[in-house]
N, CA, C and O atoms as CSV, one atom per row, in Angstrom:
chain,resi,resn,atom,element,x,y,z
A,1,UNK,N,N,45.060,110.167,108.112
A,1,UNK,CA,C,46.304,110.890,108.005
A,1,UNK,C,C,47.172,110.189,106.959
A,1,UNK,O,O,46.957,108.983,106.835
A,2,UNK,N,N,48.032,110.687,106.254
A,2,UNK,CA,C,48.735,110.539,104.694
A,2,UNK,C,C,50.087,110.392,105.345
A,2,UNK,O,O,50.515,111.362,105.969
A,3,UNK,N,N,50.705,109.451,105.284
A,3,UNK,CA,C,51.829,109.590,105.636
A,3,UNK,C,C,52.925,109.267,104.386
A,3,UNK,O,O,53.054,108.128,103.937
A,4,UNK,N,N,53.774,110.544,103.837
A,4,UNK,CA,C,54.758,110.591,103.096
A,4,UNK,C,C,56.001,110.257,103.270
A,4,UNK,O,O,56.692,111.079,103.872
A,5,UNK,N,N,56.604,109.064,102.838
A,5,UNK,CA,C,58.512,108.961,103.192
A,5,UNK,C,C,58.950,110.133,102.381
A,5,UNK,O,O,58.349,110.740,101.494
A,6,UNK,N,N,60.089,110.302,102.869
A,6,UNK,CA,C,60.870,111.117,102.553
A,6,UNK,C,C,62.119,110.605,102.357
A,6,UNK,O,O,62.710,109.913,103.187
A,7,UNK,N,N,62.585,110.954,101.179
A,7,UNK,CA,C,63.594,110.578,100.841
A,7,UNK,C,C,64.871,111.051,100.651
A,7,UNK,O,O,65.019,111.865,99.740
A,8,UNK,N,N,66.009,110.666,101.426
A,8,UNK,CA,C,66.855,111.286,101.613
A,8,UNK,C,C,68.321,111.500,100.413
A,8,UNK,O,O,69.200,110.674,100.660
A,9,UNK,N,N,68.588,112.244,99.482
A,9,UNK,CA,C,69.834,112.099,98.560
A,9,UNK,C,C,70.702,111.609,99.535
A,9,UNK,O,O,70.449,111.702,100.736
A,10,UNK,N,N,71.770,111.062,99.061
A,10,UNK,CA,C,73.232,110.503,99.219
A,10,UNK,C,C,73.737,112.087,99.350
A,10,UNK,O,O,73.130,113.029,98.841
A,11,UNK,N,N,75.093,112.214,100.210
A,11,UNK,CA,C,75.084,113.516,100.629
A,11,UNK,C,C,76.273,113.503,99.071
A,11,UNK,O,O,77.126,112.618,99.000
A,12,UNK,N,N,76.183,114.273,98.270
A,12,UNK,CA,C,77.321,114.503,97.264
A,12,UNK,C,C,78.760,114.606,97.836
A,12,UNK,O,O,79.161,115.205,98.834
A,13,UNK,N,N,79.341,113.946,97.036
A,13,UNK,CA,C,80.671,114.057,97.787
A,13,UNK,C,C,81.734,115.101,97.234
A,13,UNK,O,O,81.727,115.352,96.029
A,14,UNK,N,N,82.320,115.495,97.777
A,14,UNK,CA,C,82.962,117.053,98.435
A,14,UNK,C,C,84.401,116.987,97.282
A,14,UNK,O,O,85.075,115.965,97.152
A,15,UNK,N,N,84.674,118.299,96.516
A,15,UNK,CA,C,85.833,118.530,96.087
A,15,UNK,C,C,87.220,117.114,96.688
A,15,UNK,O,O,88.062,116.537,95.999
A,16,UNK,N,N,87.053,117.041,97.523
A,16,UNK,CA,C,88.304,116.435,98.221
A,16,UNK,C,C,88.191,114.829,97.743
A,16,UNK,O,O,89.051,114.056,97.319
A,17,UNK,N,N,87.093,114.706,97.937
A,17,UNK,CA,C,86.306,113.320,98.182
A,17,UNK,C,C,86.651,112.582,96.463
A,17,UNK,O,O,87.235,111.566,96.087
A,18,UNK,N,N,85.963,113.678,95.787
A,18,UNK,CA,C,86.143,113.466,94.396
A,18,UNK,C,C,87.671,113.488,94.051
A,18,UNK,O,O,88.056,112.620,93.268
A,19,UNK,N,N,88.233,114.036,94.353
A,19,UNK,CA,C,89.985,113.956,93.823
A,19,UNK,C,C,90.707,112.848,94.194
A,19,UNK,O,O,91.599,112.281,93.563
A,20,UNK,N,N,90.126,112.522,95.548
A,20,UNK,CA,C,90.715,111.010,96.070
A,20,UNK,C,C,90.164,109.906,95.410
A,20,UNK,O,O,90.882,108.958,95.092
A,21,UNK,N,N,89.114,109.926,95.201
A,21,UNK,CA,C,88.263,109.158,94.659
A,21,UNK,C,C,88.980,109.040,93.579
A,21,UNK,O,O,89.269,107.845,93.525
A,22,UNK,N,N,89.672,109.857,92.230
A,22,UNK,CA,C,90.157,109.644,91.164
A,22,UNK,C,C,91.684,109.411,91.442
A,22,UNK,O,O,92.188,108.819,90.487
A,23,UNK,N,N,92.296,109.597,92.121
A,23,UNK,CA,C,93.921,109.245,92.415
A,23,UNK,C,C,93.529,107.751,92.388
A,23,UNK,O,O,93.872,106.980,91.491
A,24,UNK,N,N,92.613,107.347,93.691
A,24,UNK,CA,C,92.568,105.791,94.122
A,24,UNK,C,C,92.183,105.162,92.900
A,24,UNK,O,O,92.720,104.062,92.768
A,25,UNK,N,N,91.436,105.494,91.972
A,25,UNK,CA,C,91.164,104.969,90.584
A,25,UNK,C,C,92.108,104.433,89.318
A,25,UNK,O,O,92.181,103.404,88.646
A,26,UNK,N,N,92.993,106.111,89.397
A,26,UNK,CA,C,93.994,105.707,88.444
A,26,UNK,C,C,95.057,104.799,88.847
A,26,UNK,O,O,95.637,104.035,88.074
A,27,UNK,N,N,95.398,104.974,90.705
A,27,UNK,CA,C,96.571,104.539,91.043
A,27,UNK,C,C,95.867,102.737,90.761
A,27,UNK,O,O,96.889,102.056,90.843
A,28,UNK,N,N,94.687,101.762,90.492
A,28,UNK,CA,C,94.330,100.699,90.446
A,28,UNK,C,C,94.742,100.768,89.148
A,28,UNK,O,O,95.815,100.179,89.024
A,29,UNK,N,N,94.483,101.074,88.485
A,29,UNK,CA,C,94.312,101.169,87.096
A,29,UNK,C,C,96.152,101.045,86.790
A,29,UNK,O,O,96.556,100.244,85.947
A,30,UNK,N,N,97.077,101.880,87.536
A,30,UNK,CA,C,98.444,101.614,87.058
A,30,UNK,C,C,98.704,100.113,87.495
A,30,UNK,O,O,99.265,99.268,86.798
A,31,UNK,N,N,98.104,99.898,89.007
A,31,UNK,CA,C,98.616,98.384,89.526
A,31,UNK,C,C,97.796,97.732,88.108
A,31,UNK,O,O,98.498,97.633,87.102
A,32,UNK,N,N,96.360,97.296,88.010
A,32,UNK,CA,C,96.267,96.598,86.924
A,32,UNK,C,C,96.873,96.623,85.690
A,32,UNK,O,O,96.476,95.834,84.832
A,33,UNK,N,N,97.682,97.319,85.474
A,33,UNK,CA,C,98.390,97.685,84.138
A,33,UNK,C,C,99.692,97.283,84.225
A,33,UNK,O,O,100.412,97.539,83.260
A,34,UNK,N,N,100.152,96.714,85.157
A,34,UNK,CA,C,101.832,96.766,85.848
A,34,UNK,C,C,102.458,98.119,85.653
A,34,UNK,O,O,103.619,98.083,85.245
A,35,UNK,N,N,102.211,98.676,85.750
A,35,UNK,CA,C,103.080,100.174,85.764
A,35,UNK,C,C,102.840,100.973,87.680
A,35,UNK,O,O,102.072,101.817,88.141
A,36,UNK,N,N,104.028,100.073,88.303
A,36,UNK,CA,C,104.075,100.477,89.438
A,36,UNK,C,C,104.325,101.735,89.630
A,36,UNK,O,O,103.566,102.179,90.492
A,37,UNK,N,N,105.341,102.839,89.050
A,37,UNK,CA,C,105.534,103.966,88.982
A,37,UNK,C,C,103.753,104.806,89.074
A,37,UNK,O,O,103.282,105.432,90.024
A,38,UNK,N,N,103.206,104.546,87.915
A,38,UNK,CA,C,101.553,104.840,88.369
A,38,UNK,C,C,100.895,104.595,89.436
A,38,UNK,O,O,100.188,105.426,90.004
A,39,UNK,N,N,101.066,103.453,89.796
A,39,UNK,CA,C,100.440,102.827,91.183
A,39,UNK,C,C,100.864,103.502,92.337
A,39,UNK,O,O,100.064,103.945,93.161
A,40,UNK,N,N,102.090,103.603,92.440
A,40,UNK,CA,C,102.827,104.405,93.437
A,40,UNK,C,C,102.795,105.834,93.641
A,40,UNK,O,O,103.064,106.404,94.698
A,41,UNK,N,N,102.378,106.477,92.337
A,41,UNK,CA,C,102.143,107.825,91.890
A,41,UNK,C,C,101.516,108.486,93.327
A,41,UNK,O,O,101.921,109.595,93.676
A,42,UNK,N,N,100.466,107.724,94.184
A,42,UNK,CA,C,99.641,108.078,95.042
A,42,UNK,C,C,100.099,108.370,96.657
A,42,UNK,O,O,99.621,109.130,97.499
A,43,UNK,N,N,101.161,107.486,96.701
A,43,UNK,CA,C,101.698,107.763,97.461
A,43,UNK,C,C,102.316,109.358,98.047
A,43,UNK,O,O,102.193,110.267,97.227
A,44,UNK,N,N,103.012,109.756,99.511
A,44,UNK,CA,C,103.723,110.655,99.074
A,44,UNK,C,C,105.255,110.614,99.276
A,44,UNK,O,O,105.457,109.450,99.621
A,45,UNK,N,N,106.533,111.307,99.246
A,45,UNK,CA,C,107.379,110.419,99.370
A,45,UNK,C,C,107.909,109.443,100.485
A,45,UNK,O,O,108.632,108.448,100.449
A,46,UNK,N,N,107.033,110.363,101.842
A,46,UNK,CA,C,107.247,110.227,103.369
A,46,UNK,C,C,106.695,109.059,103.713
A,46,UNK,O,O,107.113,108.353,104.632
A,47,UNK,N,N,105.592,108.765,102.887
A,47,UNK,CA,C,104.762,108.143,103.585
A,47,UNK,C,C,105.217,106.624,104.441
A,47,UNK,O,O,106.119,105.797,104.306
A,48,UNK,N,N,104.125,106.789,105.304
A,48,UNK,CA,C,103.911,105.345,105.904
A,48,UNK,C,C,103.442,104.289,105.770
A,48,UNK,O,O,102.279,104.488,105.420
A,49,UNK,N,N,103.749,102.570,105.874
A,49,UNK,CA,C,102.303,101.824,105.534
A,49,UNK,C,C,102.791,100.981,106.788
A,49,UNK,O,O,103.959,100.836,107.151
A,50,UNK,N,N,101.648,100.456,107.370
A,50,UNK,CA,C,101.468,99.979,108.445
A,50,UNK,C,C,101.472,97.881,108.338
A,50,UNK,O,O,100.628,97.150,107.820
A,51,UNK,N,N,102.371,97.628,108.836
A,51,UNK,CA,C,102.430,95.881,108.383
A,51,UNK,C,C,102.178,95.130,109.909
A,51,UNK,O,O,102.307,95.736,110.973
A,52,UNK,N,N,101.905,94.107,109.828
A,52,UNK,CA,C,102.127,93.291,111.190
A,52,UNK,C,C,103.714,93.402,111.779
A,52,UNK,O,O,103.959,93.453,112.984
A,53,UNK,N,N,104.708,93.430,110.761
A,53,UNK,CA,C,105.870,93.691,111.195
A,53,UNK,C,C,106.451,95.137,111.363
A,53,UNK,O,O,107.550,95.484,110.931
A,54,UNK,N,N,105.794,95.735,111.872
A,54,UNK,CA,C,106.063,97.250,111.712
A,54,UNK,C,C,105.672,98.233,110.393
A,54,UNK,O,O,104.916,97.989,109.452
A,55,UNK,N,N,106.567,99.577,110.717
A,55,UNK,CA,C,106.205,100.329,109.798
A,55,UNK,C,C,107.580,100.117,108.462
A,55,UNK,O,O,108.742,99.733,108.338
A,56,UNK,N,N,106.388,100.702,107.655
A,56,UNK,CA,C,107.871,100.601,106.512
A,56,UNK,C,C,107.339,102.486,106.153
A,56,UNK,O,O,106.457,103.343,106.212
A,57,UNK,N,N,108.452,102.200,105.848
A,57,UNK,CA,C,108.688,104.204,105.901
A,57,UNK,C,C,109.301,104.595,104.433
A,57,UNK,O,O,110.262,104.017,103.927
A,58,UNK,N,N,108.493,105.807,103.769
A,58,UNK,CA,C,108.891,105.867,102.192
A,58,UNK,C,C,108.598,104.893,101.303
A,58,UNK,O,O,108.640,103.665,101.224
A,59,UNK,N,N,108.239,105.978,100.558
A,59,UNK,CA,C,108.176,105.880,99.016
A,59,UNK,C,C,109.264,104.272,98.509
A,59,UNK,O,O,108.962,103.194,97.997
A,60,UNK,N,N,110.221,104.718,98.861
A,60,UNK,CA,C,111.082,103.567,98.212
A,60,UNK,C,C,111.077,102.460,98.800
A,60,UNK,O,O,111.666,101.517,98.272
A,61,UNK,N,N,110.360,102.285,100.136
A,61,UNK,CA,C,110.511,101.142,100.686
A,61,UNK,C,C,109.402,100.914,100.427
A,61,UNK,O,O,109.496,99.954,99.664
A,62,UNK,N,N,108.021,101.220,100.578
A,62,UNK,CA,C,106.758,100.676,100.191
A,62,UNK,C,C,106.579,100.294,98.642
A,62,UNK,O,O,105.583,99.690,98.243
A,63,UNK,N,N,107.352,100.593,98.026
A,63,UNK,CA,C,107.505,100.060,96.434
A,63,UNK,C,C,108.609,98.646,96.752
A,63,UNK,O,O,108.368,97.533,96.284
A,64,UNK,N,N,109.427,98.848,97.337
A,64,UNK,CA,C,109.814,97.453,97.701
A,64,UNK,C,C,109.432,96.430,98.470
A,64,UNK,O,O,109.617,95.225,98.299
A,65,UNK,N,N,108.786,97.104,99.484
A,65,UNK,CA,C,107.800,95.626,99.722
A,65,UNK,C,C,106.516,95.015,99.259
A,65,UNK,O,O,105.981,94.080,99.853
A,66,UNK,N,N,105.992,95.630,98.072
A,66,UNK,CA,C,104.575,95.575,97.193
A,66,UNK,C,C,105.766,94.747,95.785
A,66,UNK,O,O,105.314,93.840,95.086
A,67,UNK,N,N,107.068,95.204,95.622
A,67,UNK,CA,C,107.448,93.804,94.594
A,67,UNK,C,C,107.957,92.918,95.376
A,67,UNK,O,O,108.376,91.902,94.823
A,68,UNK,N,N,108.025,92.973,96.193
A,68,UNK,CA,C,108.830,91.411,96.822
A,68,UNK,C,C,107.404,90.395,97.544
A,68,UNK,O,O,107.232,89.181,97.655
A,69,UNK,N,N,106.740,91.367,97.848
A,69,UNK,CA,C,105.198,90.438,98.226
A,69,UNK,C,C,104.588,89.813,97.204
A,69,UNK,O,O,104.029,88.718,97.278
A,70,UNK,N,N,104.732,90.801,95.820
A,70,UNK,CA,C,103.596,90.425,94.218
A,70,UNK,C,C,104.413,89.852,93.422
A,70,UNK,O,O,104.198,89.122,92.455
A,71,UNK,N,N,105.602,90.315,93.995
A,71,UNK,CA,C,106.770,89.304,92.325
A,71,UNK,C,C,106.744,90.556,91.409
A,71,UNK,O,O,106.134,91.611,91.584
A,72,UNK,N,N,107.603,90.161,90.329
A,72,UNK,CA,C,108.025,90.904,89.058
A,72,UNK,C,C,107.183,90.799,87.836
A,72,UNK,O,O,107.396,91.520,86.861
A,73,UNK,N,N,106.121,89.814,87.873
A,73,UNK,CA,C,105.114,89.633,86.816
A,73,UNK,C,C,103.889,91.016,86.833
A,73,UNK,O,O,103.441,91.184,87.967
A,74,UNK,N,N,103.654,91.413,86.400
A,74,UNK,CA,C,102.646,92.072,85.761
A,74,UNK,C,C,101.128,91.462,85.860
A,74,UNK,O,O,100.123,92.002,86.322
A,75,UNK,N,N,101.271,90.274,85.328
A,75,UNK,CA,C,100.099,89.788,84.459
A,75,UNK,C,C,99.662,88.716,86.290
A,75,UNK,O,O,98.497,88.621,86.677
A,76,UNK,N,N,100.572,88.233,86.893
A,76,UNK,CA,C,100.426,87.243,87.853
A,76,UNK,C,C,100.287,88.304,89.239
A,76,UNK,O,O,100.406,87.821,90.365
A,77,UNK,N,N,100.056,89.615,89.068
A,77,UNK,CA,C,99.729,90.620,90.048
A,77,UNK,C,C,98.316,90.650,90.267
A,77,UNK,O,O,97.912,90.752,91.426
A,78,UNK,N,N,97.328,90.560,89.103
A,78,UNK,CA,C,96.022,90.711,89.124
A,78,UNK,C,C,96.018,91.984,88.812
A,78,UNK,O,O,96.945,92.781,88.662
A,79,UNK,N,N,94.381,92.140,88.695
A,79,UNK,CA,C,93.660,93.121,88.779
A,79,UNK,C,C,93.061,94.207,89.679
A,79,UNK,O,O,91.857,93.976,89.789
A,80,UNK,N,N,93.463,95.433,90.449
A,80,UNK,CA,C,93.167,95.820,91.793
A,80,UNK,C,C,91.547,96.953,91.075
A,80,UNK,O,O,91.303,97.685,90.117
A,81,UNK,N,N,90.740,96.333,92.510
A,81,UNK,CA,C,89.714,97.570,92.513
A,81,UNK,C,C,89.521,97.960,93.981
A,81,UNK,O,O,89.905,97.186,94.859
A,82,UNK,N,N,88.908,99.195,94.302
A,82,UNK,CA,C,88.522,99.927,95.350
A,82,UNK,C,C,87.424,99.865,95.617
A,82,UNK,O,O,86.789,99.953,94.566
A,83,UNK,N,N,86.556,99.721,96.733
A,83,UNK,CA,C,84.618,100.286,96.719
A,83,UNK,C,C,85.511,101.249,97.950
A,83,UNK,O,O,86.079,100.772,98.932
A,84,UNK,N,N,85.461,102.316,97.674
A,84,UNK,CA,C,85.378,103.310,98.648
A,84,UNK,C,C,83.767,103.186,99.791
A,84,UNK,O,O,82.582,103.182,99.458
A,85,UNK,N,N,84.407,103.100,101.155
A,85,UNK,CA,C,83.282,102.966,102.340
A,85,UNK,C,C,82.862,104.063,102.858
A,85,UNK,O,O,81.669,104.194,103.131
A,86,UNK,N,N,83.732,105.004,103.074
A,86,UNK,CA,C,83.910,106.154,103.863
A,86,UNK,C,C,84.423,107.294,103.622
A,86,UNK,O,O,84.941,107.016,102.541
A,87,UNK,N,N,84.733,108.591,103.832
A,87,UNK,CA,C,85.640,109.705,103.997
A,87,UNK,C,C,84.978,110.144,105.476
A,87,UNK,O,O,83.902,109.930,106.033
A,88,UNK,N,N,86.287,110.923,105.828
A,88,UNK,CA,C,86.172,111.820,106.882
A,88,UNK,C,C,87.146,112.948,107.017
A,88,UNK,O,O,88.319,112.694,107.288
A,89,UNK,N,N,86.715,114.242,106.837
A,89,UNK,CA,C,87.331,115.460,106.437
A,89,UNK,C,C,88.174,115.501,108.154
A,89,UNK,O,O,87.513,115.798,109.149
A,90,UNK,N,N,89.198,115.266,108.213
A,90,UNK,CA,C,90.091,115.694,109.608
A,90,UNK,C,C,90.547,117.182,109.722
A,90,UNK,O,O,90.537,117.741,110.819
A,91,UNK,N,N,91.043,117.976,108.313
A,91,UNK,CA,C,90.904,119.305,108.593
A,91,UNK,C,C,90.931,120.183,106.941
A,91,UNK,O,O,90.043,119.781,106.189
A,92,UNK,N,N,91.552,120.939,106.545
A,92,UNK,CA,C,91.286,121.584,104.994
A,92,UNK,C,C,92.565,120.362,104.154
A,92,UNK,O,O,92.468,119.831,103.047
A,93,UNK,N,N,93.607,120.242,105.117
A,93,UNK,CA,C,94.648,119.340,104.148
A,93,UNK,C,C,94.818,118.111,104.570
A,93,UNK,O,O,95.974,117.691,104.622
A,94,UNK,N,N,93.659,117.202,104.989
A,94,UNK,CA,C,93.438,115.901,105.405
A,94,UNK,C,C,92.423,115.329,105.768
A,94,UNK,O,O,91.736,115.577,106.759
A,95,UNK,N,N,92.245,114.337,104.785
A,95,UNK,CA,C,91.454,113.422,104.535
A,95,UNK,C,C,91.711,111.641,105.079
A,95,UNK,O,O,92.751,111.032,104.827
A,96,UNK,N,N,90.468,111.004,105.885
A,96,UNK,CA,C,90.896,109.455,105.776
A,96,UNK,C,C,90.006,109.097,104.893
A,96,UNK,O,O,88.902,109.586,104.651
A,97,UNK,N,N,90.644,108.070,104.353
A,97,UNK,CA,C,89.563,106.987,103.827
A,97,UNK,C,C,89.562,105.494,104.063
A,97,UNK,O,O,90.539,104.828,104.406
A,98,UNK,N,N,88.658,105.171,103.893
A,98,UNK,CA,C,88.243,103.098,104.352
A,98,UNK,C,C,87.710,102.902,102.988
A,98,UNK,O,O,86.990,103.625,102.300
A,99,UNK,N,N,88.206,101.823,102.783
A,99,UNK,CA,C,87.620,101.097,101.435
A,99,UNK,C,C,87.949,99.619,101.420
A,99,UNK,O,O,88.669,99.134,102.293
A,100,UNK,N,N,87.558,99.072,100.676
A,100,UNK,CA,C,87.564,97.744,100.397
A,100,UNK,C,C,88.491,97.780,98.908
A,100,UNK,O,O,88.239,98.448,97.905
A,101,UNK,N,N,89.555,96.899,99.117
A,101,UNK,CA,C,90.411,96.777,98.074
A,101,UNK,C,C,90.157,95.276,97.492
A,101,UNK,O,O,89.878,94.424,98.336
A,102,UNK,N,N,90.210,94.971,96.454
A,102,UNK,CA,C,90.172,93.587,95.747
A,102,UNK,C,C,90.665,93.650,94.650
A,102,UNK,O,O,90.358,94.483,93.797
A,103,UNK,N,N,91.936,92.309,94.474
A,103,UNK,CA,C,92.279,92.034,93.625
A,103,UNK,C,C,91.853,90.298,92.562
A,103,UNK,O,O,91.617,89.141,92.909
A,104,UNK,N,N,91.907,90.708,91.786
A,104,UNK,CA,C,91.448,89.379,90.535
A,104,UNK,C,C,92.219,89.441,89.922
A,104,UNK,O,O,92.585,90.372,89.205
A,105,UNK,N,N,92.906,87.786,90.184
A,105,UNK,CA,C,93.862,87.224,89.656
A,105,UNK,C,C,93.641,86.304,88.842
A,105,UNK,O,O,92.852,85.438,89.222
A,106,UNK,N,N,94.201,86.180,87.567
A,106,UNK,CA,C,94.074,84.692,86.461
A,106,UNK,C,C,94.073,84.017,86.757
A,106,UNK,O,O,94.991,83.655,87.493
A,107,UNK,N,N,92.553,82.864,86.307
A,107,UNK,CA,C,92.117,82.156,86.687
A,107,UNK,C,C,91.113,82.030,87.552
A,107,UNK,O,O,90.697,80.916,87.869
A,108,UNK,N,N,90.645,83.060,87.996
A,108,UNK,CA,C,89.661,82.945,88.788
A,108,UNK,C,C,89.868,83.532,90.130
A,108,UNK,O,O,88.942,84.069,90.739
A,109,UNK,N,N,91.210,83.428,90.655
A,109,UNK,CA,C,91.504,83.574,92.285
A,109,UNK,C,C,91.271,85.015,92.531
A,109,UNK,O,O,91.376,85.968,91.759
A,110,UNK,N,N,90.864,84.950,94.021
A,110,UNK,CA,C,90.723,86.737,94.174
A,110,UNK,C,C,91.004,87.150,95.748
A,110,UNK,O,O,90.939,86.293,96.629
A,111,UNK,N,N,91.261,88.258,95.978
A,111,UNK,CA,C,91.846,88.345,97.439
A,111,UNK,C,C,91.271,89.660,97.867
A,111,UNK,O,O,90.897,90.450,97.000
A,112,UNK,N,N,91.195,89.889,98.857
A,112,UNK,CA,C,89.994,90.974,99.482
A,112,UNK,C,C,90.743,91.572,100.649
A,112,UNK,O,O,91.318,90.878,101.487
A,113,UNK,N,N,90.701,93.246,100.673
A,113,UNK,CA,C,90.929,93.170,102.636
A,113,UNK,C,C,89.918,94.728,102.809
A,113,UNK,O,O,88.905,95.034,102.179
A,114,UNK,N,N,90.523,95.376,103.715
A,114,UNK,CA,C,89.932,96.608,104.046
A,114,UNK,C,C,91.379,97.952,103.923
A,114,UNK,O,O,92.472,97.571,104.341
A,115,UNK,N,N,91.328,98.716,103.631
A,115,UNK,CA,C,91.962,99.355,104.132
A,115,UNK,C,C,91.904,100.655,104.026
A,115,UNK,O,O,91.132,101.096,103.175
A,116,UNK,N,N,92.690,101.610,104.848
A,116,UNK,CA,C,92.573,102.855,106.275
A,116,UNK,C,C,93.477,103.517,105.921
A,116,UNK,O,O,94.613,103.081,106.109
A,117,UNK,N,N,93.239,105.096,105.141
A,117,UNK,CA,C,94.387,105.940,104.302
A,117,UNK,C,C,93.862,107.208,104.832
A,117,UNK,O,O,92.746,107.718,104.734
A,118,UNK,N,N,95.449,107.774,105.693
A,118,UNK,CA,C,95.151,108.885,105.258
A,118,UNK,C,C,95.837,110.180,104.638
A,118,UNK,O,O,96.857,110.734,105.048
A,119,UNK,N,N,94.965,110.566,103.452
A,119,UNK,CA,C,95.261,111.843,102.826
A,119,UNK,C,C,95.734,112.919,102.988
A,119,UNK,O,O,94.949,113.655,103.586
A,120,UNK,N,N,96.661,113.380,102.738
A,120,UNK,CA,C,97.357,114.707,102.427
A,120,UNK,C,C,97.515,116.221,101.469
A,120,UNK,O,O,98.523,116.304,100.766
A,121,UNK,N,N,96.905,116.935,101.462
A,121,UNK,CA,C,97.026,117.737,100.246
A,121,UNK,C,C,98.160,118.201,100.238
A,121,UNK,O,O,98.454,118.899,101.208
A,122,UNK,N,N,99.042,118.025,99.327
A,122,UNK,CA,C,99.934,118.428,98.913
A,122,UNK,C,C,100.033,119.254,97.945
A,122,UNK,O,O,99.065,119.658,97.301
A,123,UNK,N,N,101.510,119.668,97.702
A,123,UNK,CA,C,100.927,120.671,96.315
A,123,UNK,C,C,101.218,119.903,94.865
A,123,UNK,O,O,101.361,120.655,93.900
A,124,UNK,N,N,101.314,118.513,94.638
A,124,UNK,CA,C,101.233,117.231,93.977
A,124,UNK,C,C,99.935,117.168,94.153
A,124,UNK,O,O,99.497,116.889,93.037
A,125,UNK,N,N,99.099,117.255,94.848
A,125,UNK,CA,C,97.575,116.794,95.013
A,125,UNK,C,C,97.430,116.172,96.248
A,125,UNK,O,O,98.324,116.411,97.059
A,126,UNK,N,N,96.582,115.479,96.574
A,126,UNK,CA,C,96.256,114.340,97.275
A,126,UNK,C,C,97.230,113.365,97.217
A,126,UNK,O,O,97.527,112.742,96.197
A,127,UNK,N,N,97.767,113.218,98.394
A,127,UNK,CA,C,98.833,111.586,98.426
A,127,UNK,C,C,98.412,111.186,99.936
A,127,UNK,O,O,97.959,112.006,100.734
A,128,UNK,N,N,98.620,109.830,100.219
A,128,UNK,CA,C,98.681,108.932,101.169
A,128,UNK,C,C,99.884,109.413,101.893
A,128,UNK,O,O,101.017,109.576,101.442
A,129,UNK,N,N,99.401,109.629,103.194
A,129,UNK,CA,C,101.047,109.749,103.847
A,129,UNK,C,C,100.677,108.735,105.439
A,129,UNK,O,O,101.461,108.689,106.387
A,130,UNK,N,N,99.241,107.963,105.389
A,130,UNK,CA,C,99.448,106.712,106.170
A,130,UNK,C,C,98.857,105.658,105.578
A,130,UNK,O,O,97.726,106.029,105.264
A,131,UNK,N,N,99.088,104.141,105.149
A,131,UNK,CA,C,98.459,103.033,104.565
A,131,UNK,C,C,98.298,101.793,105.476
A,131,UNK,O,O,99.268,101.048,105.608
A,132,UNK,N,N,97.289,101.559,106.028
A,132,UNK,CA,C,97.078,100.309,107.029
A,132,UNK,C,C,96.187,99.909,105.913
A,132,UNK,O,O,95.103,100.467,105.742
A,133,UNK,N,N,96.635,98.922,105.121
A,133,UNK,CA,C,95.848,97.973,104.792
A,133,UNK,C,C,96.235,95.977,104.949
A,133,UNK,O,O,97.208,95.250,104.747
A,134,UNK,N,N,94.659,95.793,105.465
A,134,UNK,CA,C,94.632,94.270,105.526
A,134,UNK,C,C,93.907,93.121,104.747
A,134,UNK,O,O,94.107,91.946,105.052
């Protein structure tokens, strides 16, 4: 008897999947660039991010606690990347995602966590309207 594996494709990932996938891209790409306005772009204005000290609520406050954590330098922020882990379609206008975030900083140093977003379609696109990252 012949026994054949079979091999399974990667399931393609879905209109949604792909749009998040490119927000989370560019919005690294603004943090590596210092252009927080870009970085933040992803956000939505409501949104939430989740800290050991509670929630911080909005747009304007999650831009203020990402400069008072990173400082005013640009260049001493690092470099941010994503490996996207996961999606999970919750309904037509929401999406989570898990990924692994890492930043590389001059000189060598680098800092790692996980974090747990979830997506909104808006009529802006795709924005974050929860951020638990650690």
């Amino acid at each position: 008897m012949l026994i054949v594996p079979i091999l399974l494709a990667a399931a393609a990932p879905t209109t949604a999947e792909a749009a998040i996938t490119a927000v989370m891209t560019d919005s690294a790409a603004g943090w590596s660039a210092g252009d927080m306005p870009r970085f933040l772009a992803v956000y939505a204005d409501d949104a939430v991010f989740v800290t050991r000290d509670g929630l911080v609520r909005g747009k304007p406050a999650i831009a203020a606690r990402y400069a008072k954590n990173y400082g005013a330098d640009p260049a001493a922020r690092g470099r941010l990347s994503f490996r996207m882990l996961g999606f999970r379609r919750i309904d037509a206008d929401h999406q989570m995602l898990w990924a692994n975030w890492r930043l590389d900083y001059p000189g060598g140093k680098q800092d790692s966590g996980v974090t747990s977003l979830l997506f909104e379609r808006r009529a802006a696109g795709w924005k974050i309207v929860s951020d638990h990252s650690s």
